[in-house]
Wavefront OBJ file of the C-alpha trace (Angstrom):
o trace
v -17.156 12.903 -43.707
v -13.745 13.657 -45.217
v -14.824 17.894 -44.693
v -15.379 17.056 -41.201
v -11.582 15.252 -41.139
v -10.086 17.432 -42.518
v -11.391 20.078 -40.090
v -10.564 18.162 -36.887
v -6.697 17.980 -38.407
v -6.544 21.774 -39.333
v -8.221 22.276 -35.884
v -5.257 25.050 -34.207
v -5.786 24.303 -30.534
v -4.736 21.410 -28.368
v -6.238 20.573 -25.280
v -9.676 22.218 -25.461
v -11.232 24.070 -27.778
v -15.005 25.848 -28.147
v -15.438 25.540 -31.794
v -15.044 22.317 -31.953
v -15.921 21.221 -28.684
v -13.050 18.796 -28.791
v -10.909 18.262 -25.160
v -8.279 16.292 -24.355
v -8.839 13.519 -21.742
v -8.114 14.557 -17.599
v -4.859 13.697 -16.190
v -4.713 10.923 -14.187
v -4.597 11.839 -10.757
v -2.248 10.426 -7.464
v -2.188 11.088 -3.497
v 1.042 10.405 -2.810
v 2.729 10.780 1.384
v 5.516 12.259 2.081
v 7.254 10.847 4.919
v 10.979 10.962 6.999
v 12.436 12.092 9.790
v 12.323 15.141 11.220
v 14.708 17.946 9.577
v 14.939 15.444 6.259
v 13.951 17.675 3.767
v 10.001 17.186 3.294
v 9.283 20.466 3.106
v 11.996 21.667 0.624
v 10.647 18.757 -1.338
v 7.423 19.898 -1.638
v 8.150 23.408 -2.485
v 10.570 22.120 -5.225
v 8.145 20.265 -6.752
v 5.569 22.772 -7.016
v 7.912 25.300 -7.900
v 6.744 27.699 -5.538
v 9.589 29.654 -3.465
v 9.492 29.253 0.508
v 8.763 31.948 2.634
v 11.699 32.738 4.895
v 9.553 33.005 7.798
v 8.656 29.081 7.194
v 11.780 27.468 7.809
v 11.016 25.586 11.161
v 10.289 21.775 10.818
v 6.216 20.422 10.082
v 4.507 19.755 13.300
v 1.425 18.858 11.444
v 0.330 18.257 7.590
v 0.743 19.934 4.803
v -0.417 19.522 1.202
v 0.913 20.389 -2.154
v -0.206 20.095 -5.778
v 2.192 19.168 -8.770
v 0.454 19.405 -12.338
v 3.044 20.464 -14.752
v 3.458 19.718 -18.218
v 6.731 17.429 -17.553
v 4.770 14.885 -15.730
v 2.093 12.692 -17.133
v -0.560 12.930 -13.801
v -1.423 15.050 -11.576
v 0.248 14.547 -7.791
v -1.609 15.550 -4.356
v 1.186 15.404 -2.007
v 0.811 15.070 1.635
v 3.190 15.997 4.375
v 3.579 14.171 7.556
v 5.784 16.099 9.974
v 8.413 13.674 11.204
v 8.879 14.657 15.005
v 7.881 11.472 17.542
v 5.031 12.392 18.523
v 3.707 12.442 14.870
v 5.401 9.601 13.763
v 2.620 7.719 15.261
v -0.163 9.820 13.181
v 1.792 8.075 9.680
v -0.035 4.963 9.359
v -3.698 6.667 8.899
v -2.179 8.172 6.049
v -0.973 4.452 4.652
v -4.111 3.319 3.230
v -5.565 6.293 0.890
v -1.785 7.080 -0.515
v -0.550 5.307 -4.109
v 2.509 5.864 -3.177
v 5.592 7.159 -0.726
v 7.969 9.165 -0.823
v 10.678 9.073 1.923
v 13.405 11.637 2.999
v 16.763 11.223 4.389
v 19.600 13.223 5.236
v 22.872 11.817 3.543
v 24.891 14.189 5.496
v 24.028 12.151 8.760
v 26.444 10.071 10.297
v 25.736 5.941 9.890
v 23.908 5.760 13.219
v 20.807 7.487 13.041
v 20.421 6.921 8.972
v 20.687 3.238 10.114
v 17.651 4.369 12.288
v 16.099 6.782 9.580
v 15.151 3.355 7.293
v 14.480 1.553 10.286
v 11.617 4.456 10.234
v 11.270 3.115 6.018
v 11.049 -0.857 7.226
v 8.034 -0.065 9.606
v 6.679 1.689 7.239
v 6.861 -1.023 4.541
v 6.693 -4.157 6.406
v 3.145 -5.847 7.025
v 0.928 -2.083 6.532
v -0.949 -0.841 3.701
v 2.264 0.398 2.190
v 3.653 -2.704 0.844
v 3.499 -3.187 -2.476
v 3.169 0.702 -3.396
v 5.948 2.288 -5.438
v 8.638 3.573 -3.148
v 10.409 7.090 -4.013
v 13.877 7.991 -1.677
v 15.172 11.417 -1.708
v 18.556 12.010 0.003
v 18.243 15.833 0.979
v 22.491 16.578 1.150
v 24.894 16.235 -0.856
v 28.058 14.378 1.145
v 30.898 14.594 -0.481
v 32.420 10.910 -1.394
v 29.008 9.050 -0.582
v 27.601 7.572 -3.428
v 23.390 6.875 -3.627
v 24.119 3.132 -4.760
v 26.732 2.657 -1.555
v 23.387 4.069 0.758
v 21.679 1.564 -0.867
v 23.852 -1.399 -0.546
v 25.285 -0.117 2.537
v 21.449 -0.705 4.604
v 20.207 -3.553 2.379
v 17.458 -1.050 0.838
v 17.375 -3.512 -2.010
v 16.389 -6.274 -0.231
v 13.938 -4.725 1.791
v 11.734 -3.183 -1.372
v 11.942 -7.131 -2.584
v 10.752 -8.658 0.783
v 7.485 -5.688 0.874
v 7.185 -5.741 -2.941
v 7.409 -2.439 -3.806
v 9.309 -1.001 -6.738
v 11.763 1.548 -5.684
v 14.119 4.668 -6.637
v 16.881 6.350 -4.901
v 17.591 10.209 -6.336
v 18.984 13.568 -4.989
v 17.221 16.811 -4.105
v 20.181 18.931 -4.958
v 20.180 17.256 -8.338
v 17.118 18.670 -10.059
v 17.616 16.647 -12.902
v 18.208 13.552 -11.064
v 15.194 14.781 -8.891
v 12.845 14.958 -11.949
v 14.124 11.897 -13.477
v 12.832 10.157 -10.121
v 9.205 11.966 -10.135
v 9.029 11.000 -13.683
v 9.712 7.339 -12.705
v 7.250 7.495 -10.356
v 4.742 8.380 -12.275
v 5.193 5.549 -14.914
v 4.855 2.890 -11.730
v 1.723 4.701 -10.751
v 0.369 4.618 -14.270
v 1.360 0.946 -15.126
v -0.486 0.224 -11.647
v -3.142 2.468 -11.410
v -6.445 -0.870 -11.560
v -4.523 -2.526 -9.196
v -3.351 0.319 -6.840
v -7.153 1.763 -6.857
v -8.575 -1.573 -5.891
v -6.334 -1.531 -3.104
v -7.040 1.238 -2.057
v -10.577 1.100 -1.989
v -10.501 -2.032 0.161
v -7.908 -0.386 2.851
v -9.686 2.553 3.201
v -12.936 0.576 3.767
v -11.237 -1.900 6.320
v -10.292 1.067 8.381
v -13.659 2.677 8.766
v -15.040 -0.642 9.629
v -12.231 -0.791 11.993
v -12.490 2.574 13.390
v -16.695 1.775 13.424
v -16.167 -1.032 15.292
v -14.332 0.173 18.170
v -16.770 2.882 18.369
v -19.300 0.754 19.368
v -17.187 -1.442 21.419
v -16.412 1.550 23.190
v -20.612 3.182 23.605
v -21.280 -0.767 24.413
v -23.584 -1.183 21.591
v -21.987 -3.879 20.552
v -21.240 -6.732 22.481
v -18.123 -9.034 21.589
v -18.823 -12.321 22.020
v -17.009 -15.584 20.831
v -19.236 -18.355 19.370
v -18.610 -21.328 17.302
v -20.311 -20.773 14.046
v -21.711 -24.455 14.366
v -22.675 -26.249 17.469
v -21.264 -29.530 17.131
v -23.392 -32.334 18.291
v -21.409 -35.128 21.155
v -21.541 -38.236 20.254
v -22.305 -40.674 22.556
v -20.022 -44.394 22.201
v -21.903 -47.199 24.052
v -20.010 -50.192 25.689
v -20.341 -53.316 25.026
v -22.211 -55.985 27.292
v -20.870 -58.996 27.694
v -22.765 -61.846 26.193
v -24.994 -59.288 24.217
v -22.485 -57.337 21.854
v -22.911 -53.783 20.874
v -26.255 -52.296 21.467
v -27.149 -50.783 17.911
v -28.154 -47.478 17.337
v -31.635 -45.855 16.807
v -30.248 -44.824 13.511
v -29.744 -48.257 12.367
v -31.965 -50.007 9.663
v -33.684 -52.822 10.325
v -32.391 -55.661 9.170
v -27.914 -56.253 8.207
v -27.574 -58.591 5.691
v -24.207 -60.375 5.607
v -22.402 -61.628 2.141
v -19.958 -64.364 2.848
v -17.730 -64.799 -0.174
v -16.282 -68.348 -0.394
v -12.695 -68.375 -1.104
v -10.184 -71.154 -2.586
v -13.023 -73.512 -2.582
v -12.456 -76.534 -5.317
v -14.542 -77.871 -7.662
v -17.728 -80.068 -6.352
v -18.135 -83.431 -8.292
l 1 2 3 4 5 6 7 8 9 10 11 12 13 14 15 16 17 18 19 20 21 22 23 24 25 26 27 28 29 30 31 32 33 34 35 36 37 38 39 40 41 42 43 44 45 46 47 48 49 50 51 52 53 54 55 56 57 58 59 60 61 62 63 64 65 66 67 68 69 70 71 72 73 74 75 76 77 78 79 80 81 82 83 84 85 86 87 88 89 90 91 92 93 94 95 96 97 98 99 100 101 102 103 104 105 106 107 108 109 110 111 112 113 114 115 116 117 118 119 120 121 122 123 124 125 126 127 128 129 130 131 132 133 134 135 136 137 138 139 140 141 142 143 144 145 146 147 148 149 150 151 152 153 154 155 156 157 158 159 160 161 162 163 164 165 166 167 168 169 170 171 172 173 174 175 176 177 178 179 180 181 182 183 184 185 186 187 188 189 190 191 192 193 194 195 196 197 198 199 200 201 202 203 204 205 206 207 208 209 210 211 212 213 214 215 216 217 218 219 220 221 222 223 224 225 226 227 228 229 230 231 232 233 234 235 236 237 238 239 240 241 242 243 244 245 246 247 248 249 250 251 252 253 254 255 256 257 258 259 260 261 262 263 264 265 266 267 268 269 270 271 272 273
């Protein structure tokens, strides 16, 4: 036994090897959704992440999906990316993604003037607020760098704070520009999605289920093979109250037993001599 110890330890390789037959256990593995307006970065994003240099002929904004893989040995999972293109009409394609994502991460354009980044994360609150996002670990990634605007004054500024509190999710503000600072926020998110990972996959699983029973049922609401019809689980018997006759009293019900026996109790009575 001690042989055999002594030749795991002086074992040379790492993560697999064949004369052992010794591996190291899979990464844990994440979808994550990429989400923001349109022009806010996504696509940079995702090409920073995976290290992979964009193609000059691919600069116009997503009008569709696109996916991306991060497994590098900085992180501590694996991340499936997904990105939403943020034009109108696709806006209202985001929540089918909601459901079978562990987490989001949204982009915003810091060099945009109050006005429409006061309507960029009114974009974030319907995306948090009463779907299958809230509670989910929340990732923000300002896109420009604006000279004398500070992350923390963004967040104060639109009450970003308040609103990860109110939809329970955990959440991070970093820059793109700042690969560091970028990092440092991908690394964050990773250690929310590991501390969560039970609880986030049990969500999941129940979302994604509700939808296809969802998307089942209007299917056959629609073909007219099933009808929808409003019942009462229990039919609730009425309950008929007779009057009472004059000279007769209350007619007794067929329910009744037979015979009512009567206790009079005799009170403040004294002594009998």
């Amino acid at each position: 036994m001690g042989l055999l110890c002594a030749k795991l330890r002086n074992c040379c390789c790492t993560q697999s090897c064949s004369c052992c037959g010794i591996s190291s256990p899979p990464m844990e593995e994440f979808q994550l959704l990429i989400l923001g307006p349109s022009g806010s970065g996504k696509t940079e994003l995702g090409h920073r992440l995976t290290r992979v240099q964009r193609s000059l002929d691919d600069q116009e904004a997503t009008n569709g999906v696109r996916c991306y893989e991060v497994s590098t040995e900085e992180l501590p999972a694996k991340l499936q990316l997904t990105e939403v293109g943020g034009n109108p009409e696709m806006q209202r394609l985001w929540k089918h993604y909601y459901a079978s994502s562990h987490a989001l991460i949204y982009c915003f354009d810091l060099g945009s003037d109050p006005d429409e980044l006061q309507a960029t994360f009114g974009l974030l609150t319907d995306c948090l607020r009463g779907t299958q996002l809230a509670g989910k670990p929340v990732l923000l990634v300002a896109s420009r760098h604006c000279d004398g605007v500070q992350l923390y004054d963004v967040e104060y500024a639109f009450g970003l704070e308040e609103l990860a509190k109110s939809c329970g999710c955990p959440l991070l503000i970093c820059q793109m520009d700042d690969a560091e600072d970028l990092q440092r926020g991908v690394r964050w998110l990773c250690h929310q999605l590991l501390a969560r990972k039970s609880q986030l996959e049990q969500r999941i699983r129940y979302d994604v289920n509700m939808q296809v029973w969802q998307r089942r049922k209007r299917s056959l609401l629609s073909s007219g093979k099933l009808a929808q019809v409003h019942r009462q689980r229990f039919r609730r018997q009425t309950r008929k109250i007779l009057p009472a006759i004059q000279g007769i009293g209350l007619m007794r019900p067929s329910t009744a037993p037979p015979n009512i026996f009567f206790v009079n109790s005799q009170q403040n009575q004294g002594p009998k001599f």
